[in-house]
C-alpha positions in Angstrom: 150.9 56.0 139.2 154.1 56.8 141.6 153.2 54.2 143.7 153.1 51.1 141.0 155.9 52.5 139.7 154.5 53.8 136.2 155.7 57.0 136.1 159.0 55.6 134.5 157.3 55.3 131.3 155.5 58.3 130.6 157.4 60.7 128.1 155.5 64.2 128.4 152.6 65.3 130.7 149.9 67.1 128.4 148.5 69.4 131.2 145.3 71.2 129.5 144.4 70.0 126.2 143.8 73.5 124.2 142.5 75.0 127.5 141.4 77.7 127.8 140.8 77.9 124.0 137.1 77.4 123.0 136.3 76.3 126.7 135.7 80.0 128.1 136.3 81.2 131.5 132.9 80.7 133.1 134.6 79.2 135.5 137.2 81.7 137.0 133.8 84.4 136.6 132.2 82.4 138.8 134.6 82.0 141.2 135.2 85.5 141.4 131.2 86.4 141.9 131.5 84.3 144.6 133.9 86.7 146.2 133.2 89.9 145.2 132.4 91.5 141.7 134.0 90.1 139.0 134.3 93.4 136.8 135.5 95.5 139.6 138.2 93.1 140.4 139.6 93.0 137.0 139.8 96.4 137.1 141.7 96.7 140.3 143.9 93.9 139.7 144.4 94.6 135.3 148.2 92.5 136.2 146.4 89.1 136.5 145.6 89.2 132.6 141.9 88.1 133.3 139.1 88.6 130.3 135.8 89.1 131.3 132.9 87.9 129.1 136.2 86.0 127.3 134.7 84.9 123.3 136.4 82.7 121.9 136.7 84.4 118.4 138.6 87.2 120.3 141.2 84.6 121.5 144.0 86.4 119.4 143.6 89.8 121.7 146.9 90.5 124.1 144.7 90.4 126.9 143.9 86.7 126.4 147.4 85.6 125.1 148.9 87.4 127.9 146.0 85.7 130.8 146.8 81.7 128.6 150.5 82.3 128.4 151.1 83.4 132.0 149.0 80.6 133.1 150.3 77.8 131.3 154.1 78.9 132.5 153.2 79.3 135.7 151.4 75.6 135.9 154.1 74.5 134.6 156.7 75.5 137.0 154.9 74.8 139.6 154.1 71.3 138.6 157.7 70.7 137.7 159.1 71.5 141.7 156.6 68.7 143.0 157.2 66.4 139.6 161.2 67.1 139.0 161.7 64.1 137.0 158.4 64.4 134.7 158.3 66.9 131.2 155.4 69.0 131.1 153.5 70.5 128.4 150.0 72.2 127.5 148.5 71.2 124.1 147.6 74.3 122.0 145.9 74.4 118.6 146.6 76.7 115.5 144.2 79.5 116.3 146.8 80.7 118.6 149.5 82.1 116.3 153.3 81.0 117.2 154.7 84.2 117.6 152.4 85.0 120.7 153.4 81.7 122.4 156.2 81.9 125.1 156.8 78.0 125.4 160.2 79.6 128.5 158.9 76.2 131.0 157.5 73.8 128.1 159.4 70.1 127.6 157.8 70.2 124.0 155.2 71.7 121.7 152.2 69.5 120.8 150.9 71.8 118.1 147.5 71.0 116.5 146.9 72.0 112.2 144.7 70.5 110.4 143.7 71.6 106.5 140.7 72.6 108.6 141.8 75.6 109.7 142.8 77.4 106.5 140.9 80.1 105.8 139.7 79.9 102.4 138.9 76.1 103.2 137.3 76.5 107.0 133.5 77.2 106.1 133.4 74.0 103.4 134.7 71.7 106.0 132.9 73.0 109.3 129.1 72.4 106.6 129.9 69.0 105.4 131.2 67.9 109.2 129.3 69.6 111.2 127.0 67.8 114.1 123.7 69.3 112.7 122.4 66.1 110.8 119.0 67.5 109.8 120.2 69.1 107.1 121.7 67.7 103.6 125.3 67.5 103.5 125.6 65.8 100.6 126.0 69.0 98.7 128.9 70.5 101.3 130.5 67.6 100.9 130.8 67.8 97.4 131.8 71.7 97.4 134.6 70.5 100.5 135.7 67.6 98.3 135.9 69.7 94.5 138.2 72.5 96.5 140.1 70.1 98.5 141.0 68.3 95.0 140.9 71.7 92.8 143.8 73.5 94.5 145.4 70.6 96.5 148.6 71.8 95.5 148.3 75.3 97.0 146.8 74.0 100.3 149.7 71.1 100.5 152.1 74.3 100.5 149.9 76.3 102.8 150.5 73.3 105.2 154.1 72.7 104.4 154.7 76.3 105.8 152.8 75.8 108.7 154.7 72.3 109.6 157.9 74.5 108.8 157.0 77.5 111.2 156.0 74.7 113.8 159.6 73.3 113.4 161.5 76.5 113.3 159.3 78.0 116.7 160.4 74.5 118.6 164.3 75.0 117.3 164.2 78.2 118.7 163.2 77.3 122.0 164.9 74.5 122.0 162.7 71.5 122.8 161.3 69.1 120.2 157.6 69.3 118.9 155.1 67.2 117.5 150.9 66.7 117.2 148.7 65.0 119.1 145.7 65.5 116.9 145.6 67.0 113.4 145.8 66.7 109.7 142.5 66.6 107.9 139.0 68.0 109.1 138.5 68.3 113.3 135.2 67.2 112.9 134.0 64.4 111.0 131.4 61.2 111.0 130.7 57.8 109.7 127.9 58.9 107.4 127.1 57.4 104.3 127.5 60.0 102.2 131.3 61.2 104.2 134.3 59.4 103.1 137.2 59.0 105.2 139.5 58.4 102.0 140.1 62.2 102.0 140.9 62.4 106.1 143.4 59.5 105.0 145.3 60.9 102.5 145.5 64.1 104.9 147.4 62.5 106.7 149.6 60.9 104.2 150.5 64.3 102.7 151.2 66.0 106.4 152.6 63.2 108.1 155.5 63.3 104.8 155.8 66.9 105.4 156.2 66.6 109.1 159.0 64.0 108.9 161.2 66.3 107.0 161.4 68.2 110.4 164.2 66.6 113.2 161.8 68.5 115.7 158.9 66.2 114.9 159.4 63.3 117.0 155.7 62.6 118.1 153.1 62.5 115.1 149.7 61.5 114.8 147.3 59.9 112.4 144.0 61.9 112.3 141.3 62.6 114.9 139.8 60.0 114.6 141.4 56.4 115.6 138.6 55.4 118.2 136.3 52.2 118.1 133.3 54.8 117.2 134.6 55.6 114.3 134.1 52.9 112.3 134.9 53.9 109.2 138.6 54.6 110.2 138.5 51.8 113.0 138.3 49.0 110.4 140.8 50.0 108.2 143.6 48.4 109.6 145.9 47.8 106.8 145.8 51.2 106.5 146.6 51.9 110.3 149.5 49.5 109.6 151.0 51.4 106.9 150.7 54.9 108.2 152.2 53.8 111.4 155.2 52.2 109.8 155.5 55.6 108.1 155.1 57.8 110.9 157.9 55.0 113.2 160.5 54.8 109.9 
């Protein structure tokens, strides 16, 4: 990219997209085995923050915030001596709660929220988008879709705190922040019995939410604006008007 001269027009550098959330660290335990016992070098070396047998569902434990955290500052920094002119970030997603992020060496936040992840709300939406087709979704999708429209007004304000928090964590640090993927479900499908109306007008809400934030200055749509999703894909009226809203 330096050498045809395209570096010039990239804005931020998204390192790890949510790593090393929900991607484990079979890795790194690997790479340790190699050398020597894993266990018995965490235990003589407890200052390089290193889970072992990390799970994912444990990701809000001190010992993994302080391992992610240390990491992505580090990368950061040293990225930024080699790269001096480029902004670097990593993406993180709303499992990881703000107060535990130290963002010291990040050029923005690229925050991920989605509807999806609110508690009372999570187990409808994983059922009626979930990847296992050999079941009947018809009926999740008709318990996601009557609590979705049932207390829409107490998950819009669940959502406008979280966009405000977002907001209020970037001020603080001083850099601006935004969303590369978010909104409505994480997982969906074209399916004839899923609608995307509802991921749409997910992002109509949030994206009016967001906007009332200075911080927000990158915003996406949904999850979902590739060719395979078809449903989505085609709409492009509707791809029209949310990006005149998201650019006005």
């Amino acid at each position: 990219m330096e050498e045809h001269d395209l570096l010039k027009d990239i804005l931020y550098v998204d390192l790890l997209n949510e790593y090393p959330n929900w991607h484990g660290y079979e890795w790194l335990l690997q790479e340790l085995n190699k050398r020597s016992d894993a266990k018995k070098f965490i235990l003589n070396n407890p200052q390089a923050n290193i889970p072992y047998n990390f799970k994912p569902e444990e990701n809000d434990s001190r010992l993994f915030i302080s391992f992610y955290i240390n990491f992505a500052n580090n990368l950061i920094a040293s990225l930024k001596q080699k790269f001096p002119d480029l902004e670097f970030y990593t993406s993180l997603d709303s499992s990881v709660e703000l107060e535990n992020i130290d963002l010291t060496n990040y050029a923005a936040m690229d925050y991920h929220i989605w509807f999806h992840h609110n508690k009372d709300f999570i187990k409808l939406v994983w059922d009626a988008g979930s990847s296992n087709l050999d079941r009947d979704i018809r009926a999740d999708f008709h318990k996601m879709m009557s609590y979705f429209n049932e207390n829409k007004i107490q998950l819009i304000n669940w959502m406008d705190g979280r966009i405000s928090a977002i907001a209020h964590k970037a001020k603080e640090s001083g850099i601006v922040c935004g969303n590369t993927e978010g909104w409505g479900p994480i997982i969906w499908f074209d399916h004839p019995d899923l609608s995307w109306n509802w991921v749409k007008e997910s992002a109509e809400i949030c994206i009016d939410l967001a906007k009332k934030h200075t911080e927000y200055k990158f915003i996406c749509s949904s999850n979902f604006t590739h060719p395979h999703f078809t449903g989505m894909w085609d709409d492009i009226k509707w791809h029209q008007k949310i990006t005149q809203r998201i650019k006005s």
